[in-house]
C-alpha positions in Angstrom: -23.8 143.4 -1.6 -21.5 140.9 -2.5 -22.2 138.8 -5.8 -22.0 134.7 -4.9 -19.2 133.1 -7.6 -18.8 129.5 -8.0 -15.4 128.6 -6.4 -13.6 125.9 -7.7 -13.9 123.7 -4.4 -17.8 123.8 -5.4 -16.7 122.1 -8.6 -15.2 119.3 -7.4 -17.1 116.0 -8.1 -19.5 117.5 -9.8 -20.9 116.8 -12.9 -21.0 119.5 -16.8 -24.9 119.2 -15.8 -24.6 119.7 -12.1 -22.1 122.6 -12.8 -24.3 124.5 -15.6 -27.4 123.9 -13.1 -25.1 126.0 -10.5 -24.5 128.7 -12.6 -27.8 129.2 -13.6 -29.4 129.8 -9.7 -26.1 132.0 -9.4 -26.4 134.3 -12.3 -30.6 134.0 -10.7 -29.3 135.5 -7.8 -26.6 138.1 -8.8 -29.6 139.4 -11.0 -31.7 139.5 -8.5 -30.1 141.5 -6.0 -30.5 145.2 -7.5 -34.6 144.1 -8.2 -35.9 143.0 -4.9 -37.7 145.4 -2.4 -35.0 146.6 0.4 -35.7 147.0 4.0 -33.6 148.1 6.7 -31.2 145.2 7.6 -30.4 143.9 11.5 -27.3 142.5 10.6 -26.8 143.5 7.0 -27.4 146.7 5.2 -30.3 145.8 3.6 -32.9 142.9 3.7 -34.7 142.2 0.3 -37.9 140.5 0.1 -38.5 137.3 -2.1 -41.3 135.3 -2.5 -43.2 137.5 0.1 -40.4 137.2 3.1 -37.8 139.4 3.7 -34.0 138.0 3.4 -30.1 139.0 4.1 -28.7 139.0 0.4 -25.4 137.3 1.6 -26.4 134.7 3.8 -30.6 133.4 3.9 -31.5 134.5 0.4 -28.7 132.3 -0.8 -29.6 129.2 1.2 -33.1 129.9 0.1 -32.2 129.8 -3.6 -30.3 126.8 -3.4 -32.2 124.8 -1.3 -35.0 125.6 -3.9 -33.4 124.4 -7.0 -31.0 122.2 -6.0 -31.9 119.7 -2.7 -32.6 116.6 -3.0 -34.6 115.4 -0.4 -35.3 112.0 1.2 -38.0 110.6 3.0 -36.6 109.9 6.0 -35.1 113.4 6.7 -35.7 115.4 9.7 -36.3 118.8 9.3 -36.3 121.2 12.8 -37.1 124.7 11.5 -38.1 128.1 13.4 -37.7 131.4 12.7 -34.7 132.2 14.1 -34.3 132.9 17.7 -36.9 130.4 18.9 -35.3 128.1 20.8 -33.2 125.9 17.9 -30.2 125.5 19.5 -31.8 123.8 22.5 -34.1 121.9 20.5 -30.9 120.7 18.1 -29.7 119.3 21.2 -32.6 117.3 22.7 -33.4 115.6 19.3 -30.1 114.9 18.7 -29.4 113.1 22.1 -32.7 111.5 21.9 -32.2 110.3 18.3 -28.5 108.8 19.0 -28.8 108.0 22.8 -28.1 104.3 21.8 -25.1 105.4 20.1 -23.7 108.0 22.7 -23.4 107.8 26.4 -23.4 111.5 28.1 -20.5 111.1 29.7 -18.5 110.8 25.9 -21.2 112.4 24.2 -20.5 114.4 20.8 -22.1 117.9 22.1 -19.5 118.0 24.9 -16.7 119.3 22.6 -18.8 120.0 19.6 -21.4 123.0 19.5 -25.4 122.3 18.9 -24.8 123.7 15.3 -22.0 121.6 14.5 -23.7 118.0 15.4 -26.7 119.2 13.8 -26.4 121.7 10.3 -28.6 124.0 8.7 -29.7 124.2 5.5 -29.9 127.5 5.2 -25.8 127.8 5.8 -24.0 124.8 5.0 -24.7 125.6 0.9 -22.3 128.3 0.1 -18.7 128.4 -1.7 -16.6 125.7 -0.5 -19.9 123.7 1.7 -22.3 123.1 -1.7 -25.2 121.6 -1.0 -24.4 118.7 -2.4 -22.2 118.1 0.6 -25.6 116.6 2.7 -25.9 113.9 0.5 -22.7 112.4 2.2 -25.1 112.7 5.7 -26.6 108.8 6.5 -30.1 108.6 7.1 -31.9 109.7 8.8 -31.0 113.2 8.5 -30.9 115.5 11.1 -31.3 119.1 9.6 -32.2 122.7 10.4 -33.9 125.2 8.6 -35.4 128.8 8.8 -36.6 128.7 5.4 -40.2 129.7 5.3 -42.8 126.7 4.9 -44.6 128.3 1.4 -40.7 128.7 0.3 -39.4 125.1 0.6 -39.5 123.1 -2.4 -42.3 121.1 -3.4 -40.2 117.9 -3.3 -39.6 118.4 0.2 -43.3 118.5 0.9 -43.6 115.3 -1.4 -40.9 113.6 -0.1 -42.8 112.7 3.2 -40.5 114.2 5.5 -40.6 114.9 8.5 -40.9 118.2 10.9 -40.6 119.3 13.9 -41.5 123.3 14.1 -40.8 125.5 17.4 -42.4 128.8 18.4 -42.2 131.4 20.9 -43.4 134.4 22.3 -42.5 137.2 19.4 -42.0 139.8 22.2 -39.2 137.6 23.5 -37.8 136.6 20.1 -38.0 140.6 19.7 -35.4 140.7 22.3 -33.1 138.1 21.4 -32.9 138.6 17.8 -31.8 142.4 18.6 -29.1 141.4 20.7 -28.6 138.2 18.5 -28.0 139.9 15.4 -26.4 143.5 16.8 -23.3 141.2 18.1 -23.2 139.5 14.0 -23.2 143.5 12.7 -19.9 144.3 10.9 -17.8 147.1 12.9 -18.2 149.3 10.5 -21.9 149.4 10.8 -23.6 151.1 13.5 -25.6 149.2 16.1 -29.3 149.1 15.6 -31.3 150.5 18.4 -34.2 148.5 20.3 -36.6 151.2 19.5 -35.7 150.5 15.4 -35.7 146.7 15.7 -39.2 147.1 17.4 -40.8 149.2 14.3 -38.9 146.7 12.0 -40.4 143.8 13.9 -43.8 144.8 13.8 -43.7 146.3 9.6 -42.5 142.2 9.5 -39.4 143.7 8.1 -36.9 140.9 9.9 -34.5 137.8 8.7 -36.7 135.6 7.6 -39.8 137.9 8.5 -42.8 138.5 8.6 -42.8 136.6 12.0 -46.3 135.9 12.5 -46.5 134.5 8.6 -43.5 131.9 9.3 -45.1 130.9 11.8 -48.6 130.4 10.7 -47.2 128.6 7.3 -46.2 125.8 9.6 -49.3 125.7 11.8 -51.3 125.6 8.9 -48.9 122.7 7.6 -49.1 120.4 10.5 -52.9 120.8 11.1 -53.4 119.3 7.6 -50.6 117.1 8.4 -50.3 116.1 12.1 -48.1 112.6 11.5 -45.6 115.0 9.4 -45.2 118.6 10.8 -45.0 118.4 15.3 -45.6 121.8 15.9 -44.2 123.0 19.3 -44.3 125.9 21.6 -40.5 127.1 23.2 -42.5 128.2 26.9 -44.3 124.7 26.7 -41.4 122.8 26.5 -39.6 124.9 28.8 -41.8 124.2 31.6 -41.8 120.8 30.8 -39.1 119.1 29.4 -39.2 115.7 30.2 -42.9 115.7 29.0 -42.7 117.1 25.6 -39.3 115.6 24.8 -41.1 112.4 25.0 -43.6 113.1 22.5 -41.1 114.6 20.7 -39.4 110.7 20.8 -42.6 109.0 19.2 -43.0 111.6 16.7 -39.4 111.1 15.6 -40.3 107.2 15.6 -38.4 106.4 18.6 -40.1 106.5 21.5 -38.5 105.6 25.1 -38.9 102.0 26.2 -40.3 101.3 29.4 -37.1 100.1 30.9 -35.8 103.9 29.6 -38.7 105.0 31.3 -37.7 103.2 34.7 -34.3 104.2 34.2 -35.7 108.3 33.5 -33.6 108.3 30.3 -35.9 111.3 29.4 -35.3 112.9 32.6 -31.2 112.5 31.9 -31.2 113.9 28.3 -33.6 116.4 29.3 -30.8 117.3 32.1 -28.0 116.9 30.5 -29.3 119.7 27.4 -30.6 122.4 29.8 -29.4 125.8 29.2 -27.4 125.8 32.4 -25.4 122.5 31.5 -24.9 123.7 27.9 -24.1 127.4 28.2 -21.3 126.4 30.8 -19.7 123.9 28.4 -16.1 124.8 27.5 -17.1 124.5 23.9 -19.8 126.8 24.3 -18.5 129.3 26.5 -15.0 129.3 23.7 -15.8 127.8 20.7 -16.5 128.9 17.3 -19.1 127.5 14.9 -17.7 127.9 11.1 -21.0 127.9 8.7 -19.4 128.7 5.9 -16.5 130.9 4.7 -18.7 134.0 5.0 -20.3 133.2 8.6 -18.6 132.4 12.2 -20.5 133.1 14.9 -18.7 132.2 18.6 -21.0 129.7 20.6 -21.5 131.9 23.5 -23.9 133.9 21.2 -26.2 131.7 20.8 -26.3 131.3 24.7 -27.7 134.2 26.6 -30.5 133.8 29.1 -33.0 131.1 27.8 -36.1 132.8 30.3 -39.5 133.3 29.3 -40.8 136.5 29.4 -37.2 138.9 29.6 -38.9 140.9 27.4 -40.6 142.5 30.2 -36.8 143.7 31.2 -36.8 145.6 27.9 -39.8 146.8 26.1 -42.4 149.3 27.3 -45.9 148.6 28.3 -46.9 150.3 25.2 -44.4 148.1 22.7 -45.8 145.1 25.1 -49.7 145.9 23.9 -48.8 146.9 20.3 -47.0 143.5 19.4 -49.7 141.8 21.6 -52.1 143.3 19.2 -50.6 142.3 16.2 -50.6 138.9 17.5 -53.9 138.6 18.4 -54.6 140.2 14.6 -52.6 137.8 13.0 -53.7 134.6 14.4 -57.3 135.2 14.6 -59.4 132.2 13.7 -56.2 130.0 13.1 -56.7 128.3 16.3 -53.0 128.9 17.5 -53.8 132.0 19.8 -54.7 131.7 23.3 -55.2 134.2 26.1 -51.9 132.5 28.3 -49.9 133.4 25.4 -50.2 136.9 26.1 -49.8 136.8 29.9 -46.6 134.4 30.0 
């Protein structure tokens, strides 16, 4: 595992206190590494667990650590966070164009030559080496930013702040799926690929990126059912279905909702449109373009494009994986009100 210096780009404009406040969640962390628990890694070697959810060393742990000691958030930030795989680069998308549709038309609009990731960062990423954190403070408000971070892992000013979330889930057989063949094509060469019949065990221990998936997810149910007006908790096959109808609740959440002449003029309708999978996965910028997170991390747009369909786990697991992760489900989010019988048969 790699240990995480402070470069000297980090240092810039920063002040002795700043600076000594750096070094102190970086020597944290380069301690840390040989005492955490290991797991089998998807991408990396090894995942550690921290704080109860299981990390990769190089890249979540980091943004975990400094997001914890070192954010500073406002009140009128925007958090969308998920575990990954759930949908976030379509979501990214449809808030952004909802939240800056009187700034962009689509015919000029930013996401046709910049990828969902660039228009909209994450908090996990854009933290490291030459992108410190700092860097966000730069961002007007209101802030539009991502995170995978874990909700009983974000920082207590965050919660305090008054902030504002917008949380996506989805079928964990389906994010499963996509997380194997998301993270298998991230794998360094010299690492062998990991097979669908290992991610599957690893799934199900909770042994993930940012896993247990069933806890990340319940955190932020839990959240937003003591905090409706703050935490709008979504489901990916909802939204799916119906676009149009959940992107305008997502509007008046976000404080903007569509006026009635938008309505006449099915401005909803457009945006909804104009970010479907089909449009954006056949973008030049997607289909060729490379989103830089940091000076670790470049992942080619096309990855985060690959089908977008409810229910293609069927495709890939077993009748027997299908009923054991159904089970687990059902375990899991007994009494907590978020389980229902459609989930299971979707």
């Amino acid at each position: 595992m790699a240990t995480f210096p402070l470069t000297k780009q980090a240092y810039i404009s920063k002040t002795n206190d700043e600076k000594e406040e750096y070094k102190e969640t970086y020597q944290k962390y380069n301690e840390m590494l040989q005492t955490l628990p290991k797991g089998r890694g998807w991408m990396s070697q090894h995942v550690l667990q921290y704080q109860g959810f299981w990390f990769n060393p190089d890249i979540g742990l980091k943004g975990a650590m400094l997001v914890q000691n070192h954010f500073k958030p406002r009140p009128t930030d925007i958090f969308l966070a998920a575990f990954i795989k759930c949908g976030t680069t379509w979501l990214r998308t449809l808030m952004f164009a909802t939240m800056n549709r009187s700034l962009h038309d689509i015919s000029s609009h930013p996401l046709l030559n910049t990828g969902p990731h660039g228009c909209f960062p994450c908090l996990d990423t854009h933290n490291f080496s030459d992108c410190p954190i700092s860097d966000l403070e730069a961002i007007p408000s209101p802030r539009l930013l991502a995170t995978h971070i874990p909700y009983p892992l974000l920082p207590e000013s965050v919660i305090a702040s008054g902030c504002k979330f917008v949380y996506i889930w989805r079928d964990p057989k389906d994010v499963l799926v996509s997380m194997w063949y998301f993270l298998n094509k991230l794998k360094p060469k010299e690492q062998p690929p990991l097979s669908l019949d290992e991610a599957f065990d690893l799934f199900c221990k909770g042994i993930s990126d940012y896993g247990p998936f069933w806890d990340h997810v319940l955190g932020y149910w839990k959240a937003s059912q003591e905090s409706p007006d703050k935490i709008l908790f979504l489901r990916y096959e909802d939204l799916k279905r119906e676009p149009s109808v959940y992107l305008k609740r997502l509007a008046v959440f976000l404080g903007q909702p569509f006026t009635i002449e938008e309505e006449k003029e099915e401005v909803a309708q457009k945006i909804a449109k104009f970010c479907s999978f089909e449009n954006l996965s056949n973008l030049e910028v997607n289909k060729c373009g490379v989103q830089q997170f940091n000076t670790e991390v470049a992942v080619e747009n096309s990855n985060f494009f690959r089908k977008g369909q409810i229910g293609d786990s069927k495709n890939h697991l077993t009748n027997n994986m299908i009923e054991h992760i159904d089970h687990i489900t059902k375990q899991k989010f007994n009494g907590s009100g978020l389980i229902s019988d459609e989930l299971l048969t979707s």
